[in-house]
C-alpha positions in Angstrom: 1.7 -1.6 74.0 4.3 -4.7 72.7 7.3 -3.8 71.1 9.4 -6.3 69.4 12.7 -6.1 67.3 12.2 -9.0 64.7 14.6 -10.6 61.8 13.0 -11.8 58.9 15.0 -14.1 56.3 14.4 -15.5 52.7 15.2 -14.4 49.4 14.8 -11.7 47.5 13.3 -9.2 50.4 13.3 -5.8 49.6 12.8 -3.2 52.5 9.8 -2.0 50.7 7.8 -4.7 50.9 8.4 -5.0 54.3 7.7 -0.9 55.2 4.8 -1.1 53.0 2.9 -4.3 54.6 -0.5 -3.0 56.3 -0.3 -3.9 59.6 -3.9 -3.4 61.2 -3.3 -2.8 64.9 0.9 -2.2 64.9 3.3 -0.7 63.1 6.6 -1.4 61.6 9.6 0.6 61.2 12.9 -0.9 59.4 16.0 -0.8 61.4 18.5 -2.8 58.7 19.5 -5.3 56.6 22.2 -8.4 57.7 24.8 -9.7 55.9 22.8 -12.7 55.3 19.8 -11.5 53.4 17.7 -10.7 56.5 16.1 -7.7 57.3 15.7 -6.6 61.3 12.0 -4.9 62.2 11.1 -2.6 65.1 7.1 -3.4 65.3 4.4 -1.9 67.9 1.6 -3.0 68.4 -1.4 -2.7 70.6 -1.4 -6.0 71.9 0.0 -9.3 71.8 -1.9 -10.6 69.8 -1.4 -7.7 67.3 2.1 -8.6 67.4 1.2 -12.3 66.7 -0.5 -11.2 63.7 1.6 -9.2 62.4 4.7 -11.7 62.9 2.6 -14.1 60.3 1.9 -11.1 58.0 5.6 -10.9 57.3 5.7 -15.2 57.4 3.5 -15.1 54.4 5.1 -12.9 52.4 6.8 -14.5 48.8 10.4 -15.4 49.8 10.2 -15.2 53.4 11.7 -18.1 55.0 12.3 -17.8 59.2 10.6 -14.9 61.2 13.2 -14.5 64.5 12.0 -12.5 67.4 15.1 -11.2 68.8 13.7 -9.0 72.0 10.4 -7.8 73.1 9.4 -4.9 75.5 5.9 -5.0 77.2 4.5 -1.9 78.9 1.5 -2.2 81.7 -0.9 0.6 82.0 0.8 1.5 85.2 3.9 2.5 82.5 6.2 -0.1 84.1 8.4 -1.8 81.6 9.4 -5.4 81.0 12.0 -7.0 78.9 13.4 -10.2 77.2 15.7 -11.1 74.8 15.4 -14.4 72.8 19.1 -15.3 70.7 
């Protein structure tokens, strides 16, 4: 499991659009909006590369213009935890 707190960017983006994107292997949950039209994501997904995907699902959406990853937590299957922050 890959979790990841995300900021997407552009114009126009509604909360909807970005709840309602079908994510195949992770899910996305939204945290809140900034003051400059961005949106911040909590996604989980299976696997890195689930996150990857999902990360250019939200790129190609109309009006999207940055995709940020702010943090991501990894867990092993041992249930140890890793973190790092990107700002």
């Amino acid at each position: 499991m890959i979790e990841s707190l995300i900021l997407i960017e552009g114009q126009n983006l509604s909360e909807e659009t970005l709840r309602s994107v079908s994510l195949m292997n992770a899910k996305q949950l939204v945290v809140g909006r900034t003051p400059r039209s961005g949106v911040i994501l909590h996604v989980a997904a299976n696997s890195p590369a689930d996150l990857g995907t999902a990360l250019l699902e939200f790129a190609q959406l109309p009006g999207v213009t940055k995709v940020l990853t702010l943090a991501l937590q990894t867990s092993s299957t041992r249930g140890k935890k890793f973190s790092a922050a990107a700002f």
